[in-house]
C-alpha positions as CSV (number, residue, x, y, z in Angstrom):
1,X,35.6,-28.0,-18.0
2,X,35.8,-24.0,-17.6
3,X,32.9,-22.1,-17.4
4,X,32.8,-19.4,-20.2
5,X,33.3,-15.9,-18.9
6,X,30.7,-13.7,-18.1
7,X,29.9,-10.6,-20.6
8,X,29.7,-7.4,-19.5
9,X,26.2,-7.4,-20.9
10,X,25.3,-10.4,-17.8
11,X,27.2,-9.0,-15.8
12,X,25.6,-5.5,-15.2
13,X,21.8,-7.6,-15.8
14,X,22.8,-9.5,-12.8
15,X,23.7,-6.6,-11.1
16,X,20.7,-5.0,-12.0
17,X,18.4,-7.8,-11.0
18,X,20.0,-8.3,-7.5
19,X,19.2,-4.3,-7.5
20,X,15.7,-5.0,-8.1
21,X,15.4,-8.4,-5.9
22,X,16.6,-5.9,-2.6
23,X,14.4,-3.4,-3.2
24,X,11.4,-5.7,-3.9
25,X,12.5,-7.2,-0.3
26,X,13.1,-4.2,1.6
27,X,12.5,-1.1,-0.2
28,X,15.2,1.4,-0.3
29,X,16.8,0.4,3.3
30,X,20.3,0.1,3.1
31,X,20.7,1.3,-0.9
32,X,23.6,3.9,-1.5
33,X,22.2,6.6,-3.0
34,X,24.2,6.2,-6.5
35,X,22.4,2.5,-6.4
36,X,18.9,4.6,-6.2
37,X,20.1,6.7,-9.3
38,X,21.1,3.8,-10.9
39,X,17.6,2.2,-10.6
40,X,15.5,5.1,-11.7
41,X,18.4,5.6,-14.9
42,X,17.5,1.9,-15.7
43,X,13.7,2.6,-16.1
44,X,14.6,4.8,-19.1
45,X,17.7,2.9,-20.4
46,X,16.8,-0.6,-19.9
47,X,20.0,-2.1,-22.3
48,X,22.7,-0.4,-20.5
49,X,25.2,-0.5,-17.5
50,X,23.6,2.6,-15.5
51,X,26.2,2.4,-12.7
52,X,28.9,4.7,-13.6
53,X,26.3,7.4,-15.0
54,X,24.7,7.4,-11.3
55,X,28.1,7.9,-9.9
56,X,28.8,10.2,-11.4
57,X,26.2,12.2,-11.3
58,X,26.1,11.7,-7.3
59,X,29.3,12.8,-7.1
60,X,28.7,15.6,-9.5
61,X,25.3,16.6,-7.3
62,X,26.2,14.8,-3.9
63,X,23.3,13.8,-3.1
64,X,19.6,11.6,-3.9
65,X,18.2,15.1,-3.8
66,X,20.6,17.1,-5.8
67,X,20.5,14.9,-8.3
68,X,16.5,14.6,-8.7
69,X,16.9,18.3,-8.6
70,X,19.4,19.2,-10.7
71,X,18.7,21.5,-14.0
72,X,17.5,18.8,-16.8
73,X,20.8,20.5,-19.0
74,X,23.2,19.7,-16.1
75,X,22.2,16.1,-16.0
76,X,22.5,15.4,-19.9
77,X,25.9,16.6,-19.9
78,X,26.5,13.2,-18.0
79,X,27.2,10.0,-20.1
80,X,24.6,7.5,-20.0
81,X,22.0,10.5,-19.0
82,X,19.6,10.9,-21.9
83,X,15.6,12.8,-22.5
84,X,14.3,9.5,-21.5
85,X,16.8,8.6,-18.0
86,X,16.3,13.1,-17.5
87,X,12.5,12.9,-17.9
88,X,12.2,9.4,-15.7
89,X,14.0,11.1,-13.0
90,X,11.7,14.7,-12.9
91,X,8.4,12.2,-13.2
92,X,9.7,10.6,-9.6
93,X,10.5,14.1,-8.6
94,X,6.9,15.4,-9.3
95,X,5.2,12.0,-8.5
96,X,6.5,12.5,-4.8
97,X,5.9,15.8,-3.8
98,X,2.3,14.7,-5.2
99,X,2.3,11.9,-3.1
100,X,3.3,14.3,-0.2
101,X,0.5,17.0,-1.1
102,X,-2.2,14.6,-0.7
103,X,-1.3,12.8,2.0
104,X,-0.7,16.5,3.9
105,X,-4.2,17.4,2.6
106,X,-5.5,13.8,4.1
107,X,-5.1,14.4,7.6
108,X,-5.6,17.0,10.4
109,X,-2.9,19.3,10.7
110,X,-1.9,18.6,14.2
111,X,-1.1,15.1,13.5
112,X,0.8,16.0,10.6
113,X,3.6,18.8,11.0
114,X,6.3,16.8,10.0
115,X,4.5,16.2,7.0
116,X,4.0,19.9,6.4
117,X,7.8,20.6,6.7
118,X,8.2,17.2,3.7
119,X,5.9,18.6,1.5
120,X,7.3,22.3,1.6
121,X,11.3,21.3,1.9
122,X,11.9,20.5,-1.9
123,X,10.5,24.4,-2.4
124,X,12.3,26.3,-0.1
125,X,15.4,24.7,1.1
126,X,17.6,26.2,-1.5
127,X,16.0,29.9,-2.0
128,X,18.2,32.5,-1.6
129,X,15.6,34.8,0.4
130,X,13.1,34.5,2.9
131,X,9.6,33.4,1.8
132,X,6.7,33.9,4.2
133,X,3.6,31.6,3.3
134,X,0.7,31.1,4.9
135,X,-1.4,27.9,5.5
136,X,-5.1,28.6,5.0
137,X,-7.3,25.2,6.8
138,X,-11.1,24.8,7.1
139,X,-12.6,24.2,10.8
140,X,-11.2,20.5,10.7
141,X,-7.6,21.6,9.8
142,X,-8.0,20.9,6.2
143,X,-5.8,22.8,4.5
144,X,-7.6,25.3,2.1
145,X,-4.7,26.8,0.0
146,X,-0.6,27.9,0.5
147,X,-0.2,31.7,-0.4
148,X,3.3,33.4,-0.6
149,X,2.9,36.3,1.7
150,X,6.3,38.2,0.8
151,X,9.6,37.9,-0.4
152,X,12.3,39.4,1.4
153,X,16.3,40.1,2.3
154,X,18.7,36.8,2.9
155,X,17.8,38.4,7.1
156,X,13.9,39.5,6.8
157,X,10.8,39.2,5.8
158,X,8.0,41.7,5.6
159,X,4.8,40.5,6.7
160,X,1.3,42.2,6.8
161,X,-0.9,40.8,9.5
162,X,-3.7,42.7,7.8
163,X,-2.8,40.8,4.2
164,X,-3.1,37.6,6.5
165,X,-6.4,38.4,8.0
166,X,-7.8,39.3,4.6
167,X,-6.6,36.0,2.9
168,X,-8.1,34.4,5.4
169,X,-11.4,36.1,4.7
170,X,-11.0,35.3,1.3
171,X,-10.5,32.2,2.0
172,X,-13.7,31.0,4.7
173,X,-10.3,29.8,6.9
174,X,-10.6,28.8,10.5
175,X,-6.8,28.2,11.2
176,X,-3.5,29.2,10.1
177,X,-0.4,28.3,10.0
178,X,3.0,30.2,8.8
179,X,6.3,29.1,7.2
180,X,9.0,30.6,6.1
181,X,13.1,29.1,5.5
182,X,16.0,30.5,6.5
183,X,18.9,30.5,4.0
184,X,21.6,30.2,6.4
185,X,20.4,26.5,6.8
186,X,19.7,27.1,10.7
187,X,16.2,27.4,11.9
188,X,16.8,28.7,15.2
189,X,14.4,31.5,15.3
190,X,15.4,35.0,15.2
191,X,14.1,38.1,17.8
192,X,12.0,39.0,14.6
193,X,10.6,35.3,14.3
194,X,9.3,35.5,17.7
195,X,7.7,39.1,17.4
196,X,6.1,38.1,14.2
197,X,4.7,35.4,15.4
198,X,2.9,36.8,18.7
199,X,1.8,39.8,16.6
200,X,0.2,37.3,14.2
201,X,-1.4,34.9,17.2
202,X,-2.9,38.3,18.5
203,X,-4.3,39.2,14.9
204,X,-5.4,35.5,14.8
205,X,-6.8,35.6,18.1
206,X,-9.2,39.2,17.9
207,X,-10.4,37.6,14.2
208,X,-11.1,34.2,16.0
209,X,-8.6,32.7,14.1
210,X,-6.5,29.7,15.4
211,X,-2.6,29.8,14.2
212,X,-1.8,26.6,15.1
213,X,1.8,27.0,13.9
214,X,4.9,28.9,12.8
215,X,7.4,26.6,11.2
216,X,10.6,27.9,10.1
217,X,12.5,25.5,7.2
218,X,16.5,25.1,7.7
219,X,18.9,22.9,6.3
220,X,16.8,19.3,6.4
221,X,14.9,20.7,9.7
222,X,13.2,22.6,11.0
223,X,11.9,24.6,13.9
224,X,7.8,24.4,15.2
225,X,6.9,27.6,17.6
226,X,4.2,24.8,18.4
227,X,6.3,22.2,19.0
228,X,8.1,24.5,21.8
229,X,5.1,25.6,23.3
230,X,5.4,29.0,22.1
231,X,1.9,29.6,20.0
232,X,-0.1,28.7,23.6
233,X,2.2,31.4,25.3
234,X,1.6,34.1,23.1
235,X,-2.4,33.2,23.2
236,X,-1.9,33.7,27.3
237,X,-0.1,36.9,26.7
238,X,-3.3,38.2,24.5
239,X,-5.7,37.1,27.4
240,X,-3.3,38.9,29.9
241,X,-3.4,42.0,27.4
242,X,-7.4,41.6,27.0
243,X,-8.1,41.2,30.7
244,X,-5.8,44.2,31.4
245,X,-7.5,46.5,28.7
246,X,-11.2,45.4,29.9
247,X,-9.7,46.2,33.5
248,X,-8.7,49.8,32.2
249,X,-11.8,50.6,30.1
250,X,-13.8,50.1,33.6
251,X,-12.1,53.0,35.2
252,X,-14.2,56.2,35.5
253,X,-11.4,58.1,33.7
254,X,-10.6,55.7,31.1
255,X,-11.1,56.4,27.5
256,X,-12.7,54.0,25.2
257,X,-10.6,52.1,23.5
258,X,-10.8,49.4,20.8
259,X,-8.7,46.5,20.4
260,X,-6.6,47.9,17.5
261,X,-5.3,49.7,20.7
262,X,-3.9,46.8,22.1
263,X,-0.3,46.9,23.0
264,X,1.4,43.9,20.7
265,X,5.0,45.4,22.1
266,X,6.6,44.6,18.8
């Protein structure tokens, strides 16, 4: 005796189940990212084959990302994509960069940098200009608040490390740390990068503030002055520049000089 044929209906269920059984058993390792899509899309559309939707909207926005970011309009244009699959998709959207806030907030800063660049990615990987914030922590690298500092040219940024010193003020901050992105996608720091960032350990550094790092955002990664050992260079070049001024004001014939004086050789 033949066994009937399968609908279409138990077909895409038993799809869907299998879906749901792999995930259940290993989370999201080794999913496509249209099968991701097509889970989320069956959260809002429970009766219907989601697969060709997801698709197509992967192939319409490449990517797990693209898609969560997309414009809500964009995605409704797609078949199968209604309010209810568009408003399931922005709720995972918002859900994990919450998820990502408070886990960043959770735990000390220098065990966490990676998490730093997760939380901030979504916000500034596809700006068109450079955006300078600043990380405002308490003594035990809590983070306080994230202020946008300026918004520049697609090459610059304009920074004040007088705005930064009186934020932190404002603020009660003990640390800080910098970010900015580069639109071209590449972090590699810039001659300007690097000047910024001593003048801004050297600010830090006469307001007994600690800058524990200046990440710059690229193209999903990023560059850490930290990391590379740069932010403890720059604080030796201000203790080479404060032993040499102290050394100078000691001279019979020297002038008095305060440390807005200091050579930052910008």
């Amino acid at each position: 005796m033949e066994k009937p044929e399968k609908s279409p209906e138990d077909t895409y269920k038993g799809h869907r189940k299998r879906l749901r059984e792999k995930f259940l058993k290993s989370g999201l390792e080794g999913f496509h990212d249209y099968e991701i899509i097509e889970l989320l899309l069956s959260l809002g559309t429970p009766r219907r084959d989601c697969k060709a939707a997801a698709k197509e909207a992967i192939g319409r926005f490449h990517t797990l990302r693209g898609v969560l970011e997309a414009p809500d309009a964009e995605l409704r244009q797609i078949d199968g994509i209604g309010e209810h699959s568009v408003f399931g998709l922005k709720l995972v959207q918002e859900v994990a960069r919450e998820f990502l806030r408070a886990k960043i907030l959770e735990k000390p800063f220098y065990r966490s940098s990676r998490e730093v660049f997760d939380y901030l990615y979504h916000a500034m990987r596809d700006l068109k200009k450079e955006v300078f914030k600043v990380l405002y922590l308490d003594s035990r690298n809590r983070i306080i608040d994230t202020v946008d500092l300026s918004e520049g040219t697609v090459n610059s940024s304009a920074v004040s490390p007088r705005e930064v010193v009186e934020g932190a003020i404002r603020n009660s901050a003990a640390a800080l740390i910098f970010v900015h992105n580069h639109p071209s996608g590449d972090p590699e720091p810039s001659a300007n990068d690097h000047a910024l960032t001593r003048e801004l350990v050297f600010a830090g550094r006469i307001m007994q503030l600690n800058v524990l790092d200046h990440i710059i955002i690229g193209d999903n990664r990023y560059y850490s002055f930290a990391a590379k050992g740069l932010i403890e260079d720059y604080e030796a070049d201000f203790l080479k520049v404060m032993m040499k001024t102290t050394a100078k004001s000691k001279r019979p014939d020297a002038q008095p000089r305060g440390l807005s004086d200091m050579p930052l050789d910008r």
